[in-house]
C-alpha positions as CSV (number, residue, x, y, z in Angstrom):
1,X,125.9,100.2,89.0
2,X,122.8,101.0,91.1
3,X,122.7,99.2,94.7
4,X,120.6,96.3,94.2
5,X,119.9,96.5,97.9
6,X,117.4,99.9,96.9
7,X,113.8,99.0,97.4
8,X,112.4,102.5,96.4
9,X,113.7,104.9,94.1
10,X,112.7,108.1,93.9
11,X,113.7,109.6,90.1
12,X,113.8,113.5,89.1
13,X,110.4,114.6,91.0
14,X,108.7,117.8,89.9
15,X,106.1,119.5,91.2
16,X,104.2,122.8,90.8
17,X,101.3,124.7,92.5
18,X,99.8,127.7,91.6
19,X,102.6,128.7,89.6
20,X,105.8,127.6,92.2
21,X,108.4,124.8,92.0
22,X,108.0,123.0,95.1
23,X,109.8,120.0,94.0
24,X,112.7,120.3,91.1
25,X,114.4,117.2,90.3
26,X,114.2,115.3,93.5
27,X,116.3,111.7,93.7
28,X,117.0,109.3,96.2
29,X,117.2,105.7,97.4
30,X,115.8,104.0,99.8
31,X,117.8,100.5,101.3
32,X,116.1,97.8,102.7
33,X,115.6,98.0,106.4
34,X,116.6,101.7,106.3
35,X,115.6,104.6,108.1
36,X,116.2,107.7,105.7
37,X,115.0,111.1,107.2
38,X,113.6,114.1,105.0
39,X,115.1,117.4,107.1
40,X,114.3,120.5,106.1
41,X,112.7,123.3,107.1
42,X,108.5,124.3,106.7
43,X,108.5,124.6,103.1
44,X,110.9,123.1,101.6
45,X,108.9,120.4,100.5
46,X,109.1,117.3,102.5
47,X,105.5,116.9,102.8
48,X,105.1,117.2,99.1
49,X,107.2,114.2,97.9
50,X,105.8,111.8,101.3
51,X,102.3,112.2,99.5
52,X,103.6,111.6,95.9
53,X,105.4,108.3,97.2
54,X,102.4,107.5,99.0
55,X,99.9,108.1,95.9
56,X,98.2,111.0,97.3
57,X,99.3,113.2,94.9
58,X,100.8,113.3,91.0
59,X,103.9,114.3,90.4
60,X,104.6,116.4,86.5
61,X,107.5,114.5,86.3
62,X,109.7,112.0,87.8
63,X,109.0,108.2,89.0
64,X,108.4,106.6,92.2
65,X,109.9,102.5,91.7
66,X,109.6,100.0,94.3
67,X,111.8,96.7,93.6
68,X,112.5,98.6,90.0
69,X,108.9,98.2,89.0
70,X,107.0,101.8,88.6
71,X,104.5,102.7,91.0
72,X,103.2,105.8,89.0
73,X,99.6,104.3,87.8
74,X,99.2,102.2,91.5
75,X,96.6,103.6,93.2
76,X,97.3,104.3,97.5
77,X,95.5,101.0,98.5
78,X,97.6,98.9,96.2
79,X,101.1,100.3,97.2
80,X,100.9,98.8,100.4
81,X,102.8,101.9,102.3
82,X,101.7,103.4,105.5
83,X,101.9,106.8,105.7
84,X,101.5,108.1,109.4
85,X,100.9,112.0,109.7
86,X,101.8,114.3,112.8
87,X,98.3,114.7,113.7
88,X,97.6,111.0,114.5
89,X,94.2,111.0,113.2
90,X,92.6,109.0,116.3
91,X,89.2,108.5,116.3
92,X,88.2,110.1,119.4
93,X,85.3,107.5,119.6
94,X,86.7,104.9,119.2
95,X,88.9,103.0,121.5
96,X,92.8,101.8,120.6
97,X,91.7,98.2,119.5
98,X,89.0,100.0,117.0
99,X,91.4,102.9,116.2
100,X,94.2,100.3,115.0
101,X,91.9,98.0,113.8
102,X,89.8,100.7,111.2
103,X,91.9,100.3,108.6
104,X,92.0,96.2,108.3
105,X,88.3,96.6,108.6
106,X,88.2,99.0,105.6
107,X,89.8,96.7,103.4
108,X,87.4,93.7,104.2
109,X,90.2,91.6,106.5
110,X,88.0,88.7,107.8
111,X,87.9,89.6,112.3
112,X,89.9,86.6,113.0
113,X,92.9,88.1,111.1
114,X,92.0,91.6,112.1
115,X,92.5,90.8,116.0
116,X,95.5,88.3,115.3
117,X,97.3,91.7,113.4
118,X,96.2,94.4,116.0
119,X,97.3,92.4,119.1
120,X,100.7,92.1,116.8
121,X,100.9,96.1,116.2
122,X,99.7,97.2,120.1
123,X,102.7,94.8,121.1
124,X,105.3,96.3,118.8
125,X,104.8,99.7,120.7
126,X,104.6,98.4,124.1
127,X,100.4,99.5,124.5
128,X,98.8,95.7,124.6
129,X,97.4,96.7,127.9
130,X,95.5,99.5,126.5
131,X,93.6,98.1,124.1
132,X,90.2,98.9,125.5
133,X,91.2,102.5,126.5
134,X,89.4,105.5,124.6
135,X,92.0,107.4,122.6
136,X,90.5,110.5,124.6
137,X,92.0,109.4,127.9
138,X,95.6,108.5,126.2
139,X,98.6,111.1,127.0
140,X,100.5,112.6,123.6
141,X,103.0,110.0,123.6
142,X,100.7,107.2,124.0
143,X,98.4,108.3,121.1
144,X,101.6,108.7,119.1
145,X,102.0,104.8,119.7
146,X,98.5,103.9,119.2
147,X,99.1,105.9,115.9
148,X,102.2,104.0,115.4
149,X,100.3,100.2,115.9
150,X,97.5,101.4,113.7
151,X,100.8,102.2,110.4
152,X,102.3,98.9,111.7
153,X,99.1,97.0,111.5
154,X,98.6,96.5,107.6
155,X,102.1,94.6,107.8
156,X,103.0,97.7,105.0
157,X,106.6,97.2,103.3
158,X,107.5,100.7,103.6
159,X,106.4,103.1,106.4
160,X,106.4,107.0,106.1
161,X,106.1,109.2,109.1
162,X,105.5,112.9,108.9
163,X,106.7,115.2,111.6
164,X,105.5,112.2,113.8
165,X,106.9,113.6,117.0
166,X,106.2,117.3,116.6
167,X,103.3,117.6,119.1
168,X,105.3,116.3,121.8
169,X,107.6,118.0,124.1
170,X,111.3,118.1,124.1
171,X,111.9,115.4,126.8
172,X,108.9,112.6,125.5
173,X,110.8,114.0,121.8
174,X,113.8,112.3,122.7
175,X,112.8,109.3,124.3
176,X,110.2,108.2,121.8
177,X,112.6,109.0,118.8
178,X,115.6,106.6,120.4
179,X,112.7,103.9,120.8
180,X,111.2,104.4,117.3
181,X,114.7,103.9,115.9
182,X,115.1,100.9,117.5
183,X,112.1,99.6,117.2
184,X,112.3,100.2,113.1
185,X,115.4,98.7,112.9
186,X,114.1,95.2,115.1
187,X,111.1,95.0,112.3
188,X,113.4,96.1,109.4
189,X,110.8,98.1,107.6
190,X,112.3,100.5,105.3
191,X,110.8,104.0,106.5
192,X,110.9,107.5,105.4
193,X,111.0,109.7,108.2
194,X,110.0,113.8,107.5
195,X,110.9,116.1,110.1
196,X,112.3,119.7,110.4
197,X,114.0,118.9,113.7
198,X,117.8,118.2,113.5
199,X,118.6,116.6,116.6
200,X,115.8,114.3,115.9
201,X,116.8,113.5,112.6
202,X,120.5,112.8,113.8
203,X,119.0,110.6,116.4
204,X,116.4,108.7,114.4
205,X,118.1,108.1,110.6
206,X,120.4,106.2,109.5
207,X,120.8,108.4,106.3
208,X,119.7,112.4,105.8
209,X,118.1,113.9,102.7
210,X,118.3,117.7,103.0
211,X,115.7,120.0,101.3
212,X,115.4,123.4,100.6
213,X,113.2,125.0,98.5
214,X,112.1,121.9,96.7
215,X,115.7,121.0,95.9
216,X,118.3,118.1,98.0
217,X,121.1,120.4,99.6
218,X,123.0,117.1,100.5
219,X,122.5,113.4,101.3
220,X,124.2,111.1,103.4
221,X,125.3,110.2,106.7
222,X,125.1,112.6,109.9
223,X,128.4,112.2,110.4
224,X,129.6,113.0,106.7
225,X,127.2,116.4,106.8
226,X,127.9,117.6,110.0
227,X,131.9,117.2,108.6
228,X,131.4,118.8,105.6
229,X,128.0,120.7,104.5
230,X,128.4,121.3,100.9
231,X,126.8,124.8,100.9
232,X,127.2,127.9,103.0
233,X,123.1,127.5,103.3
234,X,123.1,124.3,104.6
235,X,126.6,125.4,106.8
236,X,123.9,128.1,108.5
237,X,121.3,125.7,108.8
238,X,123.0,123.2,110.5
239,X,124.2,126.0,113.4
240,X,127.8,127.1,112.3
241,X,127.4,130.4,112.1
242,X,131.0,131.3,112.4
243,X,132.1,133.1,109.6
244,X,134.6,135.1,108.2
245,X,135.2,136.8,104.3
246,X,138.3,136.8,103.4
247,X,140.4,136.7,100.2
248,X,142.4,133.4,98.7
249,X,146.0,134.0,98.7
250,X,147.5,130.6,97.9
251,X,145.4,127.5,96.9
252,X,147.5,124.6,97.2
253,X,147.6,124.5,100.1
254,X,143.9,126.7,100.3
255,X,145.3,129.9,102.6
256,X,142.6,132.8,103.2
257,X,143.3,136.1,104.2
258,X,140.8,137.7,106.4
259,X,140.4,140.6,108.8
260,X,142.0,138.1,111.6
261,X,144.8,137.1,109.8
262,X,146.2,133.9,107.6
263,X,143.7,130.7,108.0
264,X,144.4,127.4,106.1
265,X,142.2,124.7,105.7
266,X,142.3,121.0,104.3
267,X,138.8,121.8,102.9
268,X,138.7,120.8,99.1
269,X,137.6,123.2,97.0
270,X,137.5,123.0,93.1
271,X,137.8,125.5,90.5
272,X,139.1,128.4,93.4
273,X,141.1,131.5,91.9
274,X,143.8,133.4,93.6
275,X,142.1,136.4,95.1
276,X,138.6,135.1,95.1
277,X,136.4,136.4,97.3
278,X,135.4,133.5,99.5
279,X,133.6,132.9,102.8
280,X,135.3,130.5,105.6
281,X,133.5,128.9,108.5
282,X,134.8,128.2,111.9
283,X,133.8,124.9,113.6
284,X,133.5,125.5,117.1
285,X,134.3,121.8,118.6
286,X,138.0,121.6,118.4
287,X,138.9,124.9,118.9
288,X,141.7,125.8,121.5
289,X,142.8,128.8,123.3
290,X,146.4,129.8,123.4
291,X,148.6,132.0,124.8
292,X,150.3,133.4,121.8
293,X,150.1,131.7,118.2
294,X,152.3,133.6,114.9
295,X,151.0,130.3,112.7
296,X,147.4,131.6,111.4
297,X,143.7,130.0,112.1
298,X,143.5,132.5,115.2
299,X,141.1,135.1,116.1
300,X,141.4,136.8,118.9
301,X,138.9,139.4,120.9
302,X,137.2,139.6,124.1
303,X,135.2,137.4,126.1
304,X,131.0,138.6,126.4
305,X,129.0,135.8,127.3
306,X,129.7,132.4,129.2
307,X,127.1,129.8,128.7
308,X,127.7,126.0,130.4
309,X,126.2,123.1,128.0
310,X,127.3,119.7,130.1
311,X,130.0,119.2,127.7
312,X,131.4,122.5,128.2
313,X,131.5,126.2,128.0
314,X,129.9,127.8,125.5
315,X,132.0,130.8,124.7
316,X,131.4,134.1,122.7
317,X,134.0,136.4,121.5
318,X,133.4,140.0,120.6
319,X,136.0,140.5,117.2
320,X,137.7,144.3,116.8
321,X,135.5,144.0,113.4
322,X,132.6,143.8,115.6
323,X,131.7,140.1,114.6
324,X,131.2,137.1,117.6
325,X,132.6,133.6,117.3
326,X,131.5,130.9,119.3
327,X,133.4,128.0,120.5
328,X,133.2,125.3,123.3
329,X,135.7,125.5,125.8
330,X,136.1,123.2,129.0
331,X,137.6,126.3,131.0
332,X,135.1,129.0,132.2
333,X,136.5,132.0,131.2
334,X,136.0,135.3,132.6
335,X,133.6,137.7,130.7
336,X,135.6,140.3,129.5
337,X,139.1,138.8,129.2
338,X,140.9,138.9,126.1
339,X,141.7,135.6,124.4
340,X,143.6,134.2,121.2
341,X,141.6,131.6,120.1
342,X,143.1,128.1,117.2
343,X,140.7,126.8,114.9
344,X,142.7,124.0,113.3
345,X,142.7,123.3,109.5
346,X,140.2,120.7,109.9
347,X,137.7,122.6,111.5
348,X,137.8,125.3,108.5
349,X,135.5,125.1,105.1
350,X,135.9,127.9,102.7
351,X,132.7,128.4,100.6
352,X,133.0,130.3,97.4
């Protein structure tokens, strides 16, 4: 049955231009009051769909429903979603009460309500006292907020940011995407939120849509896809780049040999063959390192670079095949020292 908690529903989006699919068969739901992020990388088409929900552009096929009642033939102004781009779009002549207030103004709000909403907005992001600044003399992260007040303003019932954060640097990044979580989750807004950085999708969502070339990799949870990614792409793409071709040897339980030895993993795989070919990827974070192991799931090779990360050291290991493997360690361990090295069943997928 669907969730009767989804107040948009996107439904088998297509898209073409010039000749290239840059949407094919998108779906997904959006809950009330949730934050879903649109990861991917430049290209995949993240962009794309946030302009067909907002009206901007026409899908070929597919539906966009809010509350189960097609928005297809609503025009932008009638949809009542704000759509905030990474660019901010600040009138530099304007100061923040104007900037925030342009858009009431352009839909004939009477003044009285106009103030009464953009005092409301400024206050959501914390920039009341700002109100009579120029946009010209505001730092990135403050005309990111004024940007914010100005989506917040029209009271819209869903809110769609594009790379909002991408002109900021690393440190502001972080800050500003714990306080827009928890300031979208106080208003419980439903909002789509596009980026093509990870660690600020992990921080800001509460669920992950992952694109690639038009088409959703995976959905779900942060947790449930950094546990499992359901493709070797997506694997990559998320950072493990551990691997290791081997060939299956038993499949229940799922046993690989590979140029390191036996590895088993609890990874489910359907439809596997003795003596497929297969690829298996090593998670990093609970690896161990052992003395002397006969039980499979070890590599073993020399030590070439020591990096220290706060929760650890990150280790590299040179393999006899010539390949490296990385794993976090809380010992620093001496470049050039020969180690055996336990990833445990858990922390193995096998991708066919």
């Amino acid at each position: 049955m669907p969730d009767v908690q989804a107040v948009l529903k996107v439904v088998d989006i297509h898209k073409h231009y010039e000749g290239q699919s840059l949407l094919c068969g998108v779906s997904f739901e959006v809950q009330a009051g949730e934050i879903l992020c649109l990861l991917g990388s430049s290209g995949s088409g993240k962009s794309t769909l946030l302009r067909i929900i907002a009206g901007l552009e026409t899908a070929e096929r597919g539906n966009i429903l809010w509350g189960g009642q097609s928005m297809d033939d609503l025009p932008v102004h009638q949809r009542n979603f704000s759509l905030m781009f990474q660019e901010y779009a600040l009138f530099p002549h304007m100061n923040v009460f104007s900037n925030v207030a342009f858009g009431l103004r352009m839909r004939g709000i009477s003044e009285g309500i106009i103030s009464k909403r953009v005092e409301q907005a400024l206050a959501m992001v914390d920039m009341s006292a700002f109100k009579n600044r120029r946009v010209t003399d505001l730092s990135g992260g403050e005309q990111q907020r004024v940007a914010l007040a100005r989506a917040l303003a029209p009271e819209p019932r869903l809110l769609m940011l594009d790379e909002p954060l991408g002109a900021l640097d690393r440190s502001l990044k972080e800050q500003l995407s714990s306080e827009l979580r928890t300031l979208l989750h106080r208003l419980g807004i439903p909002a789509i939120y596009v980026t093509h950085d990870q660690q600020e999708a992990f921080t800001v969502s509460d669920r992950l849509v992952i694109l690639h070339e038009g088409k959703i990799q995976q959905q779900g949870t942060t947790k449930d896809i950094l546990s499992h990614p359901a493709s070797l792409w997506l694997a990559e793409f998320l950072g493990f780049t551990n691997q290791l071709r081997g060939e299956v040897k038993t499949v229940f339980p799922l046993k690989i040999e590979t140029s390191q030895g036996l590895f088993q993993t609890n990874n489910l795989v359907f439809n596997i063959k003795l003596g497929q070919k297969v690829t298996l990827v090593l998670k990093p974070e609970h690896a161990k390192v052992v003395r002397q192991n006969e039980n499979g799931n070890t590599i073993s090779g020399k030590v070439i670079d020591v990096t220290f990360r706060g929760d650890g050291y990150l280790t590299k290991i040179w393999l006899g095949s010539g390949q490296v493997v990385t794993f976090t360690s809380p010992h620093n361990h001496k470049i050039g020292s020969s180690l055996q090295v336990v990833f445990p069943p858990e922390s193995v997928l096998c991708y066919v």
